[in-house]
C-alpha positions as CSV (number, residue, x, y, z in Angstrom):
1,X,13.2,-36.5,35.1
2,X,13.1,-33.0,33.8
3,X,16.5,-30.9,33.4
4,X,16.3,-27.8,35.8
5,X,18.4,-25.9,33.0
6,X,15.5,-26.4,30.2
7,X,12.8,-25.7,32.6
8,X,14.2,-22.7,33.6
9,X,14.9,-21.5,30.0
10,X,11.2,-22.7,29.1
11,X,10.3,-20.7,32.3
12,X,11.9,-17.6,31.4
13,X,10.5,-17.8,27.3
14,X,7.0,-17.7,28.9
15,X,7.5,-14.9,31.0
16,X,8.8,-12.7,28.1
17,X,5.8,-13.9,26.4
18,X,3.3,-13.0,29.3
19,X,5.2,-9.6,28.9
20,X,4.2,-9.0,25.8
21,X,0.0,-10.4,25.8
22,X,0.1,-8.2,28.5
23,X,1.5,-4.9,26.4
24,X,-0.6,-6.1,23.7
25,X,-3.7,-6.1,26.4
26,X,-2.9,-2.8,27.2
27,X,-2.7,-1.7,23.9
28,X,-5.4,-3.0,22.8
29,X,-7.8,-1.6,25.5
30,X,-6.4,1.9,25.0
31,X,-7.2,1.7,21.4
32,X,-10.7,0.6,22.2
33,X,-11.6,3.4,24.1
34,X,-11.0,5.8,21.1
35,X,-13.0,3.8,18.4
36,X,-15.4,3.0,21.1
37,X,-16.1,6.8,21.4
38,X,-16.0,7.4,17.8
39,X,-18.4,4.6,16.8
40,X,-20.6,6.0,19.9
41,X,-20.9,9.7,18.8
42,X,-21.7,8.4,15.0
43,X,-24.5,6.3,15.5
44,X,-26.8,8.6,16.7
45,X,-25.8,10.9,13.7
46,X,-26.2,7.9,11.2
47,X,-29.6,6.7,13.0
48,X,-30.9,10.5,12.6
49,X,-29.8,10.9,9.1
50,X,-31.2,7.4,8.1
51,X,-34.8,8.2,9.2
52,X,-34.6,12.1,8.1
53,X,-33.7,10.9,4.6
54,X,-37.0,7.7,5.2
55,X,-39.3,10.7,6.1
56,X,-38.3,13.2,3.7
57,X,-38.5,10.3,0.4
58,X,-42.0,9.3,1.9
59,X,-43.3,13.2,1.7
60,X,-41.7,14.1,-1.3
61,X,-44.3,13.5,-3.5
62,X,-43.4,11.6,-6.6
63,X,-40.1,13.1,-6.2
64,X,-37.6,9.8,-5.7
65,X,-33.8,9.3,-5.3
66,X,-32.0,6.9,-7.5
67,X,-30.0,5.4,-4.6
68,X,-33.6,4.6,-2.8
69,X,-34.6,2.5,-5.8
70,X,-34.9,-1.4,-6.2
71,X,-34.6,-2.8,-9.3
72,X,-33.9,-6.5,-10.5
73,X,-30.1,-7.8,-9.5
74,X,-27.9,-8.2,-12.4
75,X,-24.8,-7.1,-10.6
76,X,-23.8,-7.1,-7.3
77,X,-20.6,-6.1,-4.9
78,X,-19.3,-7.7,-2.1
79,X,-17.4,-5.7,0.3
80,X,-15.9,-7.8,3.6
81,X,-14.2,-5.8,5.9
82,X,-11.6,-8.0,8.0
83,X,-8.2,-7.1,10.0
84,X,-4.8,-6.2,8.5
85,X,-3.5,-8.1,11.8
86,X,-3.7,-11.4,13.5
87,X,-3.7,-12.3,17.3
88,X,-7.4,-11.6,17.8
89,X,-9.5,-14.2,18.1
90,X,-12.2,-15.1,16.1
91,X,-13.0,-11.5,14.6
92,X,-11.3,-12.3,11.4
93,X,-13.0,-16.1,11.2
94,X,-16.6,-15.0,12.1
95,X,-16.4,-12.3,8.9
96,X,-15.1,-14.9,6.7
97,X,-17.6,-17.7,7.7
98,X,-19.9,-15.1,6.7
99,X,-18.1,-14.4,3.6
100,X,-17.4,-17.1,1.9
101,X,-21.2,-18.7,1.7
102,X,-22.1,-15.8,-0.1
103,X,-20.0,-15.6,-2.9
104,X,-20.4,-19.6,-3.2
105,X,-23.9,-19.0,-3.6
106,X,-23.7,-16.2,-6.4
107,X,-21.2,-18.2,-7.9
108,X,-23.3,-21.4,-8.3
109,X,-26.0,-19.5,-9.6
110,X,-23.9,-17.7,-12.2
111,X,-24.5,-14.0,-10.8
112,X,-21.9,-11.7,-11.8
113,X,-20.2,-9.8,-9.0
114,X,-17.3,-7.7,-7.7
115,X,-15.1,-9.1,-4.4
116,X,-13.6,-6.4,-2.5
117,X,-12.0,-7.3,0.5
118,X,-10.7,-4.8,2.8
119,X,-7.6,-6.1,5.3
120,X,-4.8,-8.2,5.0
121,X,-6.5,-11.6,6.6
122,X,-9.3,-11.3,4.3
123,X,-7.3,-10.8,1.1
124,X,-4.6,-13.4,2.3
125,X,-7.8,-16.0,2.9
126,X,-9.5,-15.2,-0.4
127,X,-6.6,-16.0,-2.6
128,X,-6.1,-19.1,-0.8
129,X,-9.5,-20.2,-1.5
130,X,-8.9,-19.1,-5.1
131,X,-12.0,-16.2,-5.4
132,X,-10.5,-13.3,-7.5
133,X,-10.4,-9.7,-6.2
134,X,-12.0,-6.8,-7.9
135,X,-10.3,-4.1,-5.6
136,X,-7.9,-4.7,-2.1
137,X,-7.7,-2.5,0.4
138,X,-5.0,-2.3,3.2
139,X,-5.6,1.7,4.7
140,X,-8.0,0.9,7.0
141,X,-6.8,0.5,10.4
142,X,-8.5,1.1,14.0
143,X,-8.7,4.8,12.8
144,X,-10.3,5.2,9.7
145,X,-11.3,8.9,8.3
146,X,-14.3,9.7,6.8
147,X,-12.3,10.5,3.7
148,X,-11.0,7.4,2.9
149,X,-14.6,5.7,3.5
150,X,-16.0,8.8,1.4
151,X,-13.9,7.8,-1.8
152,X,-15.4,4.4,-2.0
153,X,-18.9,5.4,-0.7
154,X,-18.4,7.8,-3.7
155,X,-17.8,5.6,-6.5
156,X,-20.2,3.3,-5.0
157,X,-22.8,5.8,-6.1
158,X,-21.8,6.2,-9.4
159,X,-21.7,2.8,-10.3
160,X,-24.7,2.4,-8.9
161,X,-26.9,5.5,-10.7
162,X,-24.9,4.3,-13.9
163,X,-26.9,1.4,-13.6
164,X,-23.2,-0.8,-13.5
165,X,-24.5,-2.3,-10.6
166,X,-27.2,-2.9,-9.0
167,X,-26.4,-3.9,-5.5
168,X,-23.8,-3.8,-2.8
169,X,-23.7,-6.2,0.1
170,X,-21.2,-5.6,3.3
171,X,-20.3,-8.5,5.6
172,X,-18.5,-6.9,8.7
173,X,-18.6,-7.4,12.3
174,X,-21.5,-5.3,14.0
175,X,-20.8,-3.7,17.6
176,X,-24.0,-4.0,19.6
177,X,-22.1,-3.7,22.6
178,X,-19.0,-4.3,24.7
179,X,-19.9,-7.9,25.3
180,X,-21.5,-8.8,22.0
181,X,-20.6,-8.4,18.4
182,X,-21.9,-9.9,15.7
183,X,-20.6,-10.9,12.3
184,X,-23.5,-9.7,9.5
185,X,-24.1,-9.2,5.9
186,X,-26.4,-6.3,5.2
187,X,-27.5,-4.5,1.8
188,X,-26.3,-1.1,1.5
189,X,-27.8,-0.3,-1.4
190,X,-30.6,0.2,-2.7
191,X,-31.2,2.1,0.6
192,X,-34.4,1.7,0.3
193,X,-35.6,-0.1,3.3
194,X,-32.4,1.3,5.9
195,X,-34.9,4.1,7.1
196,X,-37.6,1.6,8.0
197,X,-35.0,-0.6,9.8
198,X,-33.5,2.5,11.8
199,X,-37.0,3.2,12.8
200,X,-38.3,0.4,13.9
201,X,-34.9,-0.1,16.6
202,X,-35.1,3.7,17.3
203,X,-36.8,5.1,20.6
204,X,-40.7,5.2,19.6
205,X,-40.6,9.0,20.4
206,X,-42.7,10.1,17.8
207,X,-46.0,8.2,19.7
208,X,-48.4,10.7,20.8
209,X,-50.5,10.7,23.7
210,X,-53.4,9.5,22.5
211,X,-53.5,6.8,20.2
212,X,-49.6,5.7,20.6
213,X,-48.9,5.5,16.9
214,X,-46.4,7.1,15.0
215,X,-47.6,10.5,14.2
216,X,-47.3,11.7,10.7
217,X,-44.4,14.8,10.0
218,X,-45.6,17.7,7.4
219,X,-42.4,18.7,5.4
220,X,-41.8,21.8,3.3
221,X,-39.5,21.6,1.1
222,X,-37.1,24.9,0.4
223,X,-36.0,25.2,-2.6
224,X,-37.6,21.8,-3.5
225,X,-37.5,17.6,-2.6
226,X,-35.4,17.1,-5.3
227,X,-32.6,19.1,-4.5
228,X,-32.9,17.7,-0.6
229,X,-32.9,14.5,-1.6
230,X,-30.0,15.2,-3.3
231,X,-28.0,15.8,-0.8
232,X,-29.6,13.7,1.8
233,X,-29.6,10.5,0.6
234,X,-25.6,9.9,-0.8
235,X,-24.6,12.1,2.7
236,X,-26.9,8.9,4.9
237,X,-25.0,6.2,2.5
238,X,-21.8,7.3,3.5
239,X,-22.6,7.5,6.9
240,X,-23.7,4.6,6.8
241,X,-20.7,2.9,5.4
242,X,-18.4,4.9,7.8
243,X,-20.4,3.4,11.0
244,X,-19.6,0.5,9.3
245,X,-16.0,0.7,9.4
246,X,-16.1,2.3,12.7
247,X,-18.0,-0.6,14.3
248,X,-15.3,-3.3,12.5
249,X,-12.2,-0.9,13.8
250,X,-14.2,-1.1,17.9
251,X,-14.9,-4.8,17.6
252,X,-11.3,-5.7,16.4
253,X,-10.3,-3.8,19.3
254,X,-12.3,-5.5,21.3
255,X,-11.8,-9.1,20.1
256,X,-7.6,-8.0,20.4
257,X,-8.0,-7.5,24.3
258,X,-10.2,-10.5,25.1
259,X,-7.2,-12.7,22.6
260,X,-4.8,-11.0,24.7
261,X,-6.4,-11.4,28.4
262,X,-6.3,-15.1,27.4
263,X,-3.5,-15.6,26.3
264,X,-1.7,-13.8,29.3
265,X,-3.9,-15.7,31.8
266,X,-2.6,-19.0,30.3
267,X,1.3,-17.6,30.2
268,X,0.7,-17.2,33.7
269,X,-0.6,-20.8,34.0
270,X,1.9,-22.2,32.3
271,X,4.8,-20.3,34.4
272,X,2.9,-21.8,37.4
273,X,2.9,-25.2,36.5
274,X,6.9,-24.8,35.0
275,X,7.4,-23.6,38.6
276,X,6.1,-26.2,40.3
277,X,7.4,-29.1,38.3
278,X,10.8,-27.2,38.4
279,X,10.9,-27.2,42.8
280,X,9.6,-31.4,42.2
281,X,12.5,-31.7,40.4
282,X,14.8,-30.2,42.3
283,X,13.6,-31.7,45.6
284,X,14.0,-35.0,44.0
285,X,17.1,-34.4,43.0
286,X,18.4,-33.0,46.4
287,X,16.8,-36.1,47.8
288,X,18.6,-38.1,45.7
289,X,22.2,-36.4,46.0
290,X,21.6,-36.7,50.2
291,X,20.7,-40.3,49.4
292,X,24.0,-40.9,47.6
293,X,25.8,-39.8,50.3
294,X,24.1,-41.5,53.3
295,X,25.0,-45.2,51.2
296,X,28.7,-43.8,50.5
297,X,29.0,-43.3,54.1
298,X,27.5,-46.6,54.7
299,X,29.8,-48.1,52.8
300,X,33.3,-47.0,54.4
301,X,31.9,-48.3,57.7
């Protein structure tokens, strides 16, 4: 038989517990809201800027970008963006299921590349599994700034012109929508084929009346392409890697709440059934007290 002391210790543990999934919950949900907004009002931005810089580098002539160029692999960076905190769900497992495949595979076949992990899990996990680090990084929390993203997006592009690398692959977890999210790798650069991508999930506004195929955008170019595409092209690549991050901050959020929900849900399970077998075995021992007593008094007849 359980003791009624423990059970009411256990009972109130859980309860403190439930207190804070709950907080947590709440915390969580707040938090989601405000990277849900942000990642909202920067993908249309980033899907605009991705085909503007498509259509401009298709009329341009012979004038090209070094960023839109594709060359033969001899290098390549792996950034995976994971959580600096636990206590939600899978997010950090589905980004490191992803992961880790990929560097297996350009590490069987002998291709040199860079690691660079950004949150605590994901480093923690990586020197577990024994894969050096190029570069760690631990500022990147539900609220990342455009400046922070803009330094690596930066050097990203140098390395990349300078012909130090020649490719740079993201794994993070995509936000589609509230109720889906998905853990992907996708090539940032070369950018070639991002505008073509964008496109083809874009609205098909640009169908005309007659024919229904996408019609054809005359461009003049003031001062010239070159100096456009100058600008353009690094501006859409750090876009692009700041939806990124904004799309990893809303889905950790998101991932935290669900974890949470759960995990209060159960707490109040649990505090159910605690309560329950607590009355049983009190009953029984009432029953048994009253049971005493009727064969004592029995027994000075």
């Amino acid at each position: 038989m359980a003791n009624l002391r423990v059970l009411v210790k256990r009972r109130k543990a859980v309860r403190n517990i439930r207190k804070i999934t709950k907080t947590m919950e709440l915390i969580a949900t707040a938090r989601f809201k405000k990277a849900l907004d942000r990642a909202t009002e920067a993908e249309a931005y980033t899907r605009k800027i991705a085909e503007l810089a498509a259509d401009l580098s298709k009329n341009a002539g012979d004038v090209t970008h070094p960023l839109l160029a594709t060359r033969p692999v001899k290098k390549t960076v792996v950034l995976v963006i994971t959580a600096n905190r636990g206590l939600c769900g899978g997010y950090n497992g589905s980004v490191l299921r992803e992961a880790l495949p990929l560097t297996r595979q350009l590490t069987a076949s002998n291709a040199p590349f860079d690691l660079e992990v950004s949150g605590k899990r994901g480093i923690a996990f990586f020197k577990f599994q024994g894969v050096p680090r190029t570069r760690e990084y631990t500022n990147f929390e539900d609220k990342p700034s455009f400046a922070e993203v803009d330094a690596v997006a930066s050097r990203y592009v140098d390395l990349f012109i300078s012909g130090q690398i020649d490719e740079v692959k993201v794994v993070y977890t995509r936000f589609v929508s509230a109720a889906k999210q998905q853990a992907v790798v996708e090539t940032l650069l070369p950018l070639s084929s991002v505008g073509v991508e964008t496109r083809k999930s874009a609205p098909a506004a640009t169908e005309n009346a007659a024919g229904g195929t996408d019609a054809k955008v005359e461009y003049e170019f003031i001062p010239n392409a070159a100096e456009i595409l100058e600008e353009l092209v690094p501006a859409a690549l750090k876009v692009r890697l700041f939806k990124m991050f904004l799309d990893a901050a809303v889905s950790e959020q998101i991932a935290r709440r669900i974890a949470m929900k759960a995990a209060t849900e159960n707490a109040g399970d649990l505090i159910k059934d605690i309560t329950r077998l607590y009355n049983r075995t009190r009953q029984a021992n009432i029953t048994k007290e009253i049971s005493e007593l009727i064969a004592g008094s029995e027994a000075l007849k």
